[in-house]
N, C-alpha and C positions, 0 to 999 in steps of 0.2 A: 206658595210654591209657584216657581216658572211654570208655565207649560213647555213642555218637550217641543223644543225648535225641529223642525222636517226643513232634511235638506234635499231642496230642490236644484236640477239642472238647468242652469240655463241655458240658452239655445245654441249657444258659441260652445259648448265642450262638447255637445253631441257628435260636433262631425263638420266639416267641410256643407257647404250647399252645393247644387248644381251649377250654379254660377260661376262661385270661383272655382270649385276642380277644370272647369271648360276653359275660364279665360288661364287659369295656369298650365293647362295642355298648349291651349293654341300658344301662350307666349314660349312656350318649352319648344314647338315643332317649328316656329319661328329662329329660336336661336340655331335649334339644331341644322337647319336647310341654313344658318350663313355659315356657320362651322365649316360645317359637310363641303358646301361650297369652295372657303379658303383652303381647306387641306388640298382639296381635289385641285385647285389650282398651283397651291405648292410643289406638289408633285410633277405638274407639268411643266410647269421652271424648271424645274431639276433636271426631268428630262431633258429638256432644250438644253439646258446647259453640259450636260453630257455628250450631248450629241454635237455642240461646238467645238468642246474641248476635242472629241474623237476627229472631226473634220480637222481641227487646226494640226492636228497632230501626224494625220494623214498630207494633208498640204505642205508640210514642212518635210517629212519623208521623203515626198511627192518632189521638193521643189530642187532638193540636194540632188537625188537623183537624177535630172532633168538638166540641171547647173552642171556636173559633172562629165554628162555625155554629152551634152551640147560643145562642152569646151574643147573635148576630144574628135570633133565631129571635124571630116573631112569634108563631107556635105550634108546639107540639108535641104529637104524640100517639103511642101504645104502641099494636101490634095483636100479637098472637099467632095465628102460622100455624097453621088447619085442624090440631086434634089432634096436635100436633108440639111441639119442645121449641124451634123458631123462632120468633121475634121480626122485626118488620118495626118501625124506628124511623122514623115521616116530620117531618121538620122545615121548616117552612112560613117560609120568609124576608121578608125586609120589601120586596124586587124583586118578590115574586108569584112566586119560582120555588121548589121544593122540592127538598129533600135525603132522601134516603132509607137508610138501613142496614137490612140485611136480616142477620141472623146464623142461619149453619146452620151445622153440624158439619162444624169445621177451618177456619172462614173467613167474615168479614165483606165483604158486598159494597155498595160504597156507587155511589149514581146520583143527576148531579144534573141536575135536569129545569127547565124554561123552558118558558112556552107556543111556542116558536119548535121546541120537543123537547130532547134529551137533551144534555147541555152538557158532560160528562164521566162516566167508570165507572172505578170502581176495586177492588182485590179485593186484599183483606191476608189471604192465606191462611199459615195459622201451621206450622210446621217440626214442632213436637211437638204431641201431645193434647190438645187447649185445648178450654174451652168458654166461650161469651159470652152474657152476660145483661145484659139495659137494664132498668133500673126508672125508672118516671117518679114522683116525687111531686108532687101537684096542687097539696097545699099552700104551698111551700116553691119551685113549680115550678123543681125543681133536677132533672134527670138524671144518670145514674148508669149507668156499663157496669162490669161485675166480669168479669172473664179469668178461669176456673180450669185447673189444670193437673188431666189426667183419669190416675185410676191404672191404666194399662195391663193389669193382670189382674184387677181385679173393676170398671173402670169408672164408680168413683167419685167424689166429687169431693175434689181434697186442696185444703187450704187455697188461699186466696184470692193469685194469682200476682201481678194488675195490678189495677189499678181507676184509673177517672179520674168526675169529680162535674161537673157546672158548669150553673149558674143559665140559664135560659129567659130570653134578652132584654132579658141584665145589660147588655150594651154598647148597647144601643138606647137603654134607661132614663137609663143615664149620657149617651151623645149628647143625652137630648133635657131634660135634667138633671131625670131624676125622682130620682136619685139622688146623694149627694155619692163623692168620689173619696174 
């Protein structure tokens, strides 16, 4: 007769060592800090991209309305705020009542005035770092707002985001046919 086999454990079914459970934590808290990382990153895309769409969406609001009274505009004139990088744009309509944009930092504020008083306020304040500049030419009298988008760590200016143009008085002209279509 056999003698009775004893069965023994060998060292591997007992358990995990200290070795591997550590390097499988550390390679675990490795994946988990890229993870962590790229989510956190996704989310900030997203953000930004929200926050463009809302601007673009603003600026387009922004530019019809601005196209529309400019074209109705009997006069217009440029003031620049007291030692400031603001602009006060007042637009003098053919009713006697005026339009105003006022651009400061992150945001266009428009008011439209009547001798009876104020007829409407509006404020397009922009999502990301913008900055807004009107040029009026006399000659030509066409206006001109340029958007830039400001470079968050030396606050520069990058190239030209939005821009919209339109002629002093074009649809008046046309109504009263100074000019052909």
């Amino acid at each position: 007769m056999k003698p009775a086999r004893q069965f023994t454990r060998n060292r591997r079914s007992k358990g995990f060592t200290l070795r591997e459970v550590v390097i499988s934590i550390s390679i675990s808290s490795i994946v988990l800090m890229v993870s962590t990382n790229l989510i956190q990153q996704s989310f900030q895309w997203a953000t930004n991209s929200r926050h463009r769409i809302t601007d673009d969406q603003r600026f387009f609001m922004l530019s019809g309305q601005l196209r529309s009274q400019i074209h109705l505009a009997s006069e217009v004139t440029l003031e620049q705020l007291a030692d400031t990088p603001h602009q006060k744009l007042v637009i003098r309509l053919q009713d006697g009542s005026t339009v105003t944009y006022e651009s400061k930092s992150q945001r266009i504020a428009v008011e439209h005035r009547s001798e009876t008083g104020v007829l409407a306020r509006e404020l397009y304040q922009w999502q990301l770092p913008r900055s807004a500049h009107f040029e009026v030419d006399e000659a030509t009298e066409s206006v001109k707002l340029d958007v830039f988008t400001l470079n968050s760590h030396t606050h520069l200016k990058a190239p030209l985001w939005r821009t919209v143009q339109a002629i002093a008085g074009l649809r008046l002209r046309y109504q009263n046919a100074e000019v052909d279509s």
